[in-house]
KOLDOSE-36389 format. One line per 10 residues: number of its first residue (from 1); their letters; for each residue z, x, y of C-alpha. Coordinates in steps of 0.25 Angstrom, whole numbers. Layout:
N
NUM = a = Z X Y; ...
***
This chain:
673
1 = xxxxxxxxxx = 564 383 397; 554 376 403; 540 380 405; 537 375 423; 522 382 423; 512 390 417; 502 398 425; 489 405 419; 479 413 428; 468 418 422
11 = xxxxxxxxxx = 473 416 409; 462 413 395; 454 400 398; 461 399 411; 455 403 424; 463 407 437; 476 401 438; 483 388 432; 496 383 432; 501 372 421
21 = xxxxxxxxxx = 513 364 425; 523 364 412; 533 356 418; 536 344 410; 538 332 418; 545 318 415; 541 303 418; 550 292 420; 562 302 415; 556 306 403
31 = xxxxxxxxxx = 551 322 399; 538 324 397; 540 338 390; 525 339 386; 514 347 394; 500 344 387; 489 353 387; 478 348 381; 463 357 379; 454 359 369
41 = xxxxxxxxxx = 454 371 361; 451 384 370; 455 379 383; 468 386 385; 479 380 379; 482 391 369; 480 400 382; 493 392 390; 501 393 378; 500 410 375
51 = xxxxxxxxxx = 499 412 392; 515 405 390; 516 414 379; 512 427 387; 519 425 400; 532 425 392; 530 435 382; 518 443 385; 513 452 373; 522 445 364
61 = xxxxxxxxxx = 515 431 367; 505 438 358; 509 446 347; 522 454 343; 511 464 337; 501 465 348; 498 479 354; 498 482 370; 484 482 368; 484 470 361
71 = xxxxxxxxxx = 491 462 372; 482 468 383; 470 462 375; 475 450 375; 480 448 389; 466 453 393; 460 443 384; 469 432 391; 462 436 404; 452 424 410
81 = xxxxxxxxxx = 440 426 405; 429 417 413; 415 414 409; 408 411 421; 414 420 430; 410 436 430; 423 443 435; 435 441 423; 450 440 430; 458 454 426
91 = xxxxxxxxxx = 471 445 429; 479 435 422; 491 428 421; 502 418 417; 515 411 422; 526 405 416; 537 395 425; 547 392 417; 562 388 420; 573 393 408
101 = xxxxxxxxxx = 587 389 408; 597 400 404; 612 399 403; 610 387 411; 603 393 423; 588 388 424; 580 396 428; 562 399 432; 555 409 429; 540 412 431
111 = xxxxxxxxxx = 533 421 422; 520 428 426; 512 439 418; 498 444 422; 490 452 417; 477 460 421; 466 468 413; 464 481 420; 454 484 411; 460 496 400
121 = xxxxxxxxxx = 472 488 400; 479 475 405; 491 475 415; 503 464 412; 514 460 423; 523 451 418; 533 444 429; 545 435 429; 551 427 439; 562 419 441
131 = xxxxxxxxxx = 567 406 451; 554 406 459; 557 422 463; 544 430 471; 549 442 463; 549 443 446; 563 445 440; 555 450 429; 543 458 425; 536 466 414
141 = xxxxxxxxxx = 545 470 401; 557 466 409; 550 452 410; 546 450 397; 560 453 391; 567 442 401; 555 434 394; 556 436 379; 572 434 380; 572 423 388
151 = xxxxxxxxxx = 562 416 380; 561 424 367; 545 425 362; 553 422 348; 558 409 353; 546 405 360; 535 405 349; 544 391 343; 542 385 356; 527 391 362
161 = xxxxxxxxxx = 517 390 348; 505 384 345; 498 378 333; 495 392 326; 512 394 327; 514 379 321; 501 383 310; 508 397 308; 521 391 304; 516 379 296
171 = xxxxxxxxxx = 508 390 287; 520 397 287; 522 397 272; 530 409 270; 538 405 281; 534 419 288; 533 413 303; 544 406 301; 554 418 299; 550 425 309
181 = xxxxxxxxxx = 551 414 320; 567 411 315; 569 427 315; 564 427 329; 573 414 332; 584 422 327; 581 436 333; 582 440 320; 571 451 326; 580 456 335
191 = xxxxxxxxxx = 591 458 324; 584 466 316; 579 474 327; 595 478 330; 598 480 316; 587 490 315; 592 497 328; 606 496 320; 601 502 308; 593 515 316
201 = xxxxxxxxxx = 607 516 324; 617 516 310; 606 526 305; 607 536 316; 623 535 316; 623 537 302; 612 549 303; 625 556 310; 633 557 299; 625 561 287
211 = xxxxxxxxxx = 622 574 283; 611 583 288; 604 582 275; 604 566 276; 602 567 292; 590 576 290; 585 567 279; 587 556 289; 581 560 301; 569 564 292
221 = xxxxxxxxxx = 568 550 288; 570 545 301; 559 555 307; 549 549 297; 554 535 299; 549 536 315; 538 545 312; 533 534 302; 537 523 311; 531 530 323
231 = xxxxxxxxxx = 517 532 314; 518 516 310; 519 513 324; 508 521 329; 500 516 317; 503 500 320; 500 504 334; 486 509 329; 483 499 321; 487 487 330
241 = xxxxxxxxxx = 481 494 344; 468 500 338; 463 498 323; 467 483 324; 460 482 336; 449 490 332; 445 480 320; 445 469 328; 437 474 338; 427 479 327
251 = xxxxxxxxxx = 428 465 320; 422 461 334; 412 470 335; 406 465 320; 408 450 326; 399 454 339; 390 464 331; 390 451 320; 387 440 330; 377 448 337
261 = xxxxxxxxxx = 371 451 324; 370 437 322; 363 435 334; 351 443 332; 350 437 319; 358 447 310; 365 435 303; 351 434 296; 350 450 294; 361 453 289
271 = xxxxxxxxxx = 359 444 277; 343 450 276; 344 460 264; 354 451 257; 343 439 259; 334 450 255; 340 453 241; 342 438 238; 327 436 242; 322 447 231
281 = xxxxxxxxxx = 333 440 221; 329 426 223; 314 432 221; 316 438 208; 325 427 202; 313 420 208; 304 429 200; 312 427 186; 311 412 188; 297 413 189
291 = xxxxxxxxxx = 295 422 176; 303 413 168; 296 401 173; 283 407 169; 289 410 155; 294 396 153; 280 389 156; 274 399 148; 280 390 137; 280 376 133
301 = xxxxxxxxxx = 285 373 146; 272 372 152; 269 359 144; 281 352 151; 273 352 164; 262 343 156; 271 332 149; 259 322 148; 250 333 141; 261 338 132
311 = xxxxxxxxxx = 264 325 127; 252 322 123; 249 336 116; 262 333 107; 257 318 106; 242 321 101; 249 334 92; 258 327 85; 247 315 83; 240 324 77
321 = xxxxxxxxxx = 250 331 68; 252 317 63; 239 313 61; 237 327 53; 248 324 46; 243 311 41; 228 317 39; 235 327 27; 244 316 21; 232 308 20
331 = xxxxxxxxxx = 225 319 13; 236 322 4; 235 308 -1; 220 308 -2; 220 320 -11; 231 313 -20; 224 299 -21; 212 302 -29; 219 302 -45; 226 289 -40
341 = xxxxxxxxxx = 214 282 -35; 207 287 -50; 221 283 -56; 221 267 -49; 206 267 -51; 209 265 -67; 218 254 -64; 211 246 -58; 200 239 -64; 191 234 -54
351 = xxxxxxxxxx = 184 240 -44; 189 232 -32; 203 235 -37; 200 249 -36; 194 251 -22; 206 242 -18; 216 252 -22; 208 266 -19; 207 259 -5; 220 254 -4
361 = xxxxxxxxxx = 223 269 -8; 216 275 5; 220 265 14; 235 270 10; 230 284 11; 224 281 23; 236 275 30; 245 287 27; 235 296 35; 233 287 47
371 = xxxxxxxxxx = 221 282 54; 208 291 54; 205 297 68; 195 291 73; 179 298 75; 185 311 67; 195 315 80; 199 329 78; 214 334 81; 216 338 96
381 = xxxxxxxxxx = 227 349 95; 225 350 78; 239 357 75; 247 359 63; 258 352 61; 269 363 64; 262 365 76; 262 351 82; 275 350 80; 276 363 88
391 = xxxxxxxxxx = 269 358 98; 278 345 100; 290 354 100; 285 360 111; 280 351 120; 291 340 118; 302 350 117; 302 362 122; 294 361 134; 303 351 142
401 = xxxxxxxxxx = 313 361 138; 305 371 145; 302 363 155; 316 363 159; 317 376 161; 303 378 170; 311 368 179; 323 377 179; 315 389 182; 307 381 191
411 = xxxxxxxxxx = 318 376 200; 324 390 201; 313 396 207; 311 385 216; 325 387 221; 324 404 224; 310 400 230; 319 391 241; 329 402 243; 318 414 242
421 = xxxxxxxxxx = 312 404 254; 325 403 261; 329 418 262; 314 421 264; 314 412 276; 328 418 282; 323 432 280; 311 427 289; 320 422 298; 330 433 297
431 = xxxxxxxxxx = 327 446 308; 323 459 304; 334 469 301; 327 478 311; 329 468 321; 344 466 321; 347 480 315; 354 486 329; 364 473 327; 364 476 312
441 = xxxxxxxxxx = 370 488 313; 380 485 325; 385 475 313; 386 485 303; 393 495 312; 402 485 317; 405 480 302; 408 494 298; 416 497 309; 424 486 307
451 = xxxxxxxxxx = 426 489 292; 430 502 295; 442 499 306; 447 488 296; 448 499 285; 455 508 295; 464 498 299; 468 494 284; 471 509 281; 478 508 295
461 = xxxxxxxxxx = 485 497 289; 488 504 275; 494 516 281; 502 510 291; 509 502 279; 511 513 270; 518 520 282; 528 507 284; 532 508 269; 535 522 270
471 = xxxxxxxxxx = 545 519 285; 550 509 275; 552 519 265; 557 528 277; 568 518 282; 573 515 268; 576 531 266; 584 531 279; 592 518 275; 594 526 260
481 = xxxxxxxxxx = 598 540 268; 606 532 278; 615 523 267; 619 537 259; 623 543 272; 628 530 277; 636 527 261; 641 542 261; 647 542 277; 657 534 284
491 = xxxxxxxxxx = 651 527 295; 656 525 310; 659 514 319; 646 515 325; 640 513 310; 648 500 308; 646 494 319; 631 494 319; 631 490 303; 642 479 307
501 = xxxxxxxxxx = 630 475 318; 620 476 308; 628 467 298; 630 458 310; 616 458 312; 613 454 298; 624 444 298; 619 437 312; 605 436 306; 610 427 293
511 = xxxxxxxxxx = 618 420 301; 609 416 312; 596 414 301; 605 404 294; 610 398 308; 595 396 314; 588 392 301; 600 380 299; 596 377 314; 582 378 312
521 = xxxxxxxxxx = 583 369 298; 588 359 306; 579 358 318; 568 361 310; 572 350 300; 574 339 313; 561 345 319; 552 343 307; 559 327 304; 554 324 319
531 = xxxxxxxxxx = 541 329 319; 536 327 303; 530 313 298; 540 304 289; 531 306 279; 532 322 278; 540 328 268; 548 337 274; 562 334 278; 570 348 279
541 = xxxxxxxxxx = 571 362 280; 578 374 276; 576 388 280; 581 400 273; 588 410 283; 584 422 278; 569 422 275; 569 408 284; 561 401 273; 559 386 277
551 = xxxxxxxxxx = 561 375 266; 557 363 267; 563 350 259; 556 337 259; 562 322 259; 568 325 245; 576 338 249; 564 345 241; 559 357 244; 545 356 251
561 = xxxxxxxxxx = 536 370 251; 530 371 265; 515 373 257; 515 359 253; 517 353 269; 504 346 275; 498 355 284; 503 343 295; 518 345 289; 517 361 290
571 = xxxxxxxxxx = 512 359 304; 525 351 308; 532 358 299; 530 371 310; 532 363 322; 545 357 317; 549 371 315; 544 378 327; 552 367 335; 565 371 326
581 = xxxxxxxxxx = 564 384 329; 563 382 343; 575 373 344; 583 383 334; 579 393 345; 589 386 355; 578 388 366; 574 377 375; 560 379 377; 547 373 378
591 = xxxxxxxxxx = 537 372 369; 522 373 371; 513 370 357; 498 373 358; 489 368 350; 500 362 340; 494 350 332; 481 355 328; 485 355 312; 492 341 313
601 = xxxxxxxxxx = 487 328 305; 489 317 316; 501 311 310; 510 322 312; 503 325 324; 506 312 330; 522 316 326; 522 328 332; 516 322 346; 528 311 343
611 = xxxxxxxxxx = 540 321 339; 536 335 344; 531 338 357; 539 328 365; 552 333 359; 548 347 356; 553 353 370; 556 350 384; 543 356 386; 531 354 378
621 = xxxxxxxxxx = 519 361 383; 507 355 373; 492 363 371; 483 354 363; 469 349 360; 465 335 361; 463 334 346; 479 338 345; 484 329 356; 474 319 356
631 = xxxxxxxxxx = 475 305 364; 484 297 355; 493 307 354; 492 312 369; 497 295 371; 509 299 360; 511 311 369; 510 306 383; 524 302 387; 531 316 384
641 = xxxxxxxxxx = 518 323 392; 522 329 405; 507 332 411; 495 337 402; 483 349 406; 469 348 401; 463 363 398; 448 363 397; 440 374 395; 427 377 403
651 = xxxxxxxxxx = 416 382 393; 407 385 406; 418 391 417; 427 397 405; 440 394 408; 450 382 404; 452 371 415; 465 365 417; 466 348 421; 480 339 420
661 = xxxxxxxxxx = 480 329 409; 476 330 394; 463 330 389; 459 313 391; 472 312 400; 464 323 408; 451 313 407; 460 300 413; 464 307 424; 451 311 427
671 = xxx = 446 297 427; 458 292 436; 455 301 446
***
C-alpha cells in the first residue's frame, strides 16, 4: 500500500481545503521513504494523523465502545471552528489516494467521507472510488466493509500509532495490550465469534432430542438468558449514551460554575467561614498565650528583664549575710574571752606584758569579724540568713529559667499575631458572601448535581454487574442441562460435525498462537538488536502463546523483568515490538508515527533516527516537534527525507497554516527567495 494524497477541508485547525502530497520521492536513485511534518504542539499534526484514521475506518478510528451519539459528537467537534469569523462551516471532509496491490493487480483508490452538522444530528457519506472513476465502486456500510478487510483496523493500529500507543505498551506491565494486539493479529476474535455461533447452533440441535421436561427447562433458561442479555444491553446502552454523559456534562457545569466563581472573587469566599473559625482559634490560643505569659512574669521572671539590678541585689545580700555572719562570730568570741584575759592577766607580771596580750587578743578577735563599717552604715536589705540565701536562689536561678519560658510565650504570640494579621487582611480583601451569593449557590447546585449523577451512575454500575454474573450463572446452567442431555443421547451428524469444527477451531488457534508468537519472537528479537544501544541489557525474547506473556533474557540468557528497563529502554522496547508485530502481520504498509520521541533520552533517540525511520517502511510519514527532531538530527535525517511541511497555528485568525519545509528548513527557504 502506498499512501499518494491526503486531503482535509475544513477539518480541526485546518481551514478550507489542503491537500499534502505523500508520495515519497527519490534523488540520485535512492528512496527517500520519509515525509516530515514538523509543528509545535496544537498545530494539527495529531489532526492529519486521526483524519487518516477516520476516512478508512470511520467510528472505529475512534473507539470500539463509542455510541452513535458519541461518534456524532465527535465529528461535529471535528468541524472547523474559526475565531475571527462569524458563520462556523456545517461541512467537512477527508480524502485518502492510495494505490494497494492485491493478487498482483495494483490498483488506486480514492476514499472520500464528509460529514455535515444539521443541527439535532450529523449526516455521514462515505464514498469509494477506484482507477480514477467519476462514479464510487463503493459507498456507506458497503464501503466501510471493502475498508476494514482490505486493510484491517486490527492491523493497521502496528503501523498508524503515536506516542500515547508506544507509552501504552512500554507501561504495559501485565502485558494486557499486548495480548489483545497478537489476538487481533491472529483473528483470534473472529474465532471465538464462530465458536460461539457453533455453540448456540449445537445447543439448538441438541434441544431437539431431549425430553420435554429438559426442553422446557431449557427454553426457560434460555428465555431468561435473552431477557437478561436484552436488559444488560439496554442498561450498557443507558449508561454509555445518557448517565455517562450526563456526568460529564455536569463536571462541566462545576468547572464553568467553578471558574466563574472564581472570577467574581469566590476563590476567596469560599474559604471565608473556614478563615473565619481559624481566626477565632488563633485568637483564643492567642488569649491563653497571654494569660500564661502574665502568670510567668508574675514570678521571679520579672527580674530577668533587669539583670544589672538583680545582680547587684544578690551581690549587696549576700555581702550582707556575710558580714552578719562575721558580726555574731565576733560576738561569740567576745563573750568567751573575758575569763581568759582575767586567766593570762595572772601570768604575766608586768603590766606592759599584759596590754600586749589583752591586745594582741582583740586584734585576733577583731580579725575574725572583719573590718568595722565605716560612720555606723546600717544594712540595706537586713535579711536573715535563710532568707538571703532564698533570694540568691531566685535571682541567680530560677529567674533565667523563667525567663526562658517568657521568651517561649512570647514568640508564640508573636507568631498568631502575624497569622491573626494575615487572615485578617485576606478577609478585608475577601468580598462579601452577599456579593457573590447567586454564583455561590450555582456552585453548590452544580456540586450537588454532579454528586448525585456519579452515585446514580455507580449503582447503575453495581446493578449492571450483578446482572452479568447472573447471565453467567445463567449460561453455565444451560452448558450443565445441555451436557446430561447431550451424555444421555446419541448425537447426529450435524452435532459431530460442528463439535469436530469447534475442536478444529481450538486446535487452529494453538497452533497459529504458537506459529505467530515463534515469528514475532524472532522479528521482535532482530528489531530490538537494531534499534537498542550496545550498552542495553536486552538481548531476546520469548512470548508465551497462550497468555502471550513477553520475557525478556539479558546478555547472560538471564531473565530480565520488564519493571527494571530504563524508561528510554521500555520506550524502544514498544517500538521494536510494534514494528514485529507489523512485519509478523505479512502487510506491506506504511507507517505514520506522530508524535513518537518525546520520552526518549538523546542517545537512544539519535539510534532510532539512525535505525528506525529510514528502514521502518517504504513509506514513513513523521509528525513531530522541533524538540523531537531537532536540527542535528534533522541533518542525521535528511538524506532518507522525501519533502517536509511546516504547520503553524495562527493564535489570531485560528487556524493552522500549511508552508513546505521543516521548521528552520522552512526559514532558509524563505531567505533564498
Amino acid at each position: 500500500m502506498l499512501l499518494e494524497s491526503l486531503i482535509v477541508s475544513d477539518v480541526g485547525t485546518f481551514r478550507g481545503r489542503h491537500v499534502f502530497n505523500l508520495i515519497p520521492g527519490a534523488k540520485k536513485g535512492k528512496s527517500r521513504p520519509i515525509v516530515l511534518f514538523g509543528g509545535l504542539n496544537g498545530a494539527g499534526k495529531t489532526t492529519l494523523l486521526n483524519s487518516i484514521r477516520l476516512a478508512l475506518y470511520g467510528r472505529q478510528s475512534l473507539d470500539s465502545l463509542v455510541t452513535n451519539k458519541g461518534y456524532e459528537s465527535a465529528l461535529r467537534d471535528l468541524i472547523h471552528a474559526p475565531l475571527a469569523q462569524m458563520a462556523r462551516p456545517s461541512q467537512a471532509s477527508v480524502e485518502v489516494v492510495f494505490t494497494y496491490a492485491r493478487l498482483g493487480e495494483r490498483s488506486r483508490y480514492r476514499v472520500e467521507r464528509r460529514w455535515e452538522d444539521a443541527g439535532s444530528s450529523v449526516t455521514e457519506w462515505l464514498r469509494v472510488y477506484k482507477d480514477g472513476a467519476l462514479t464510487p465502486l463503493l459507498d456507506g456500510e458497503g464501503a466501510q466493509g471493502f475498508l476494514s478487510q482490505l486493510i484491517p483496523p486490527g492491523i493497521s493500529q502496528f503501523f498508524f500509532f503515536d506516542g500515547e500507543k508506544i507509552a501504552e505498551l512500554a507501561n504495559d506491565g501485565s502485558d494486557e495490550v499486548l495480548a489483545e494486539a497478537v489476538r487481533r493479529l491472529l483473528g483470534l476474535d473472529i474465532a471465538d465469534r464462530l465458536n460461539s455461533d457453533l455453540s448456540v447452533f449445537l445447543r439448538n440441535q441438541r434441544a431437539e432430542g431431549m425430553d420435554s421436561g429438559s426442553r422446557q427447562e431449557l427454553r426457560k433458561l434460555e428465555a431468561e438468558y435473552k431477557d437478561l442479555s436484552a436488559q444488560i444491553d439496554r442498561e450498557e446502552k443507558e449508561l454509555a449514551e445518557e448517565l455517562t454523559p450526563a456526568v460529564d456534562a455536569a463536571r462541566l457545569d462545576v468547572e464553568k460554575a467553578q471558574a466563574l466563581l472564581v472570577d467574581q472573587g469566590g476563590a476567596w469566599a469560599v474559604d471565608r467561614q473556614a478563615l473565619e473559625t481559624e481566626l477565632n482559634e488563633l485568637g483564643e490560643t492567642r488569649r491563653e498565650e497571654e494569660a500564661t505569659l502574665r502568670e510567668a512574669l508574675s514570678g521571679v521572671a520579672i527580674f530577668a528583664l533587669a539583670p544589672k539590678l538583680s545582680e547587684k541585689v544578690v551581690k549587696t545580700s549576700n555581702q550582707e549575710r556575710d558580714d552578719g555572719d562575721r558580726a555574731a562570730l565576733a560576738a561569740f568570741l567576745e563573750s568567751k574571752t573575758g575569763v581568759l584575759k582575767t586567766q593570762l592577766k595572772g601570768i604575766a607580771s608586768a603590766r606592759s606584758a599584759q596590754r600586749e596580750v589583752l591586745a594582741c587578743i582583740d586584734s585576733w578577735i577583731g580579725g575574725l569579724s572583719g573590718p568595722a563599717k565605716k560612720g555606723g552604715q546600717k544594712p540595706v536589705h537586713g535579711l536573715a540568713r535563710t532568707d538571703a540565701d532564698a533570694l540568691d536562689r531566685a535571682l541567680s536561678t530560677n529567674a533565667p529559667l523563667g525567663f526562658a519560658e517568657v521568651t517561649h510565650h512570647v514568640e508564640s504570640i508573636q507568631q498568631l499575631q502575624g497569622r491573626e494579621e494575615v487572615i485578617q487582611d485576606r478577609l478585608a480583601h475577601a468580598p462579601s458572601q452577599d456579593s457573590i451569593q447567586r454564583a455561590f449557590e450555582t456552585y453548590q447546585k452544580a456540586t450537588s448535581a454532579l454528586a448525585e449523577l456519579e452515585i446514580k451512575r455507580k449503582l447503575h454500575i453495581e446493578n449492571l454487574r450483578s446482572r452479568i454474573w447472573l447471565a453467567i450463572a445463567l449460561n453455565r446452567k444451560m452448558r450443565r442441562v445441555d451436557e446430561q442431555v447431550h451424555e444421555a443421547s446419541s448425537t447426529s451428524k450435524a452435532e459431530d460435525l460442528a463439535e469436530g469444527v469447534s475442536h478444529m477451531i481450538g486446535a487452529f488457534k494453538d497452533e497459529a498462537a504458537r506459529a505467530k508468537c515463534l515469528l514475532l519472537e524472532q522479528h521482535l528479537t532482530k528489531a530490538f538488536a537494531r534499534l537498542s544501544r550496545k550498552e542495553d541489557v536486552i538481548r531476546s525474547a520469548k512470548i508465551d502463546p497462550t497468555t502471550f506473556r513477553v520475557t525478556l533474557y539479558n546478555r547472560s540468557g538471564k531473565v530480565t523483568p520488564k519493571d527494571r528497563l530504563s524508561a528510554g529502554e521500555k520506550q524502544i522496547f514498544a517500538i521494536a515490538m510494534l514494528e514485529a508485530l507489523g512485519k509478523t502481520s505479512g502487510r506491506n504498509l506504511p507507517v505514520i508515527i506522530d508524535t513518537p520521541l518525546g520520552r526518549l533520552d538523546s542517545a537512544h533517540r539519535a539510534n532510532l533516527l539512525k535505525a528506525y525511520f529510514p528502514q521502518a517502511s517504504h513509506q514513513v510519514i513523521v509528525l513531530s516537534t522541533d524538540t523531537e527532531v531537532d536540527q542535528s538530527f534533522y541533518q542525521g535525517l535528511k538524506p532518507s527525507i522525501s519533502h517536509a511541511y511546516h504547520l503553524v497555528f495562527d493564535e489570531v485568525e485560528g487556524c493552522t497554516e500549511v508552508s513546505p519545509g521543516y521548521f528552520w528548513r522552512h526559514q532558509e527557504l524563505q531567505h533564498a527567495a
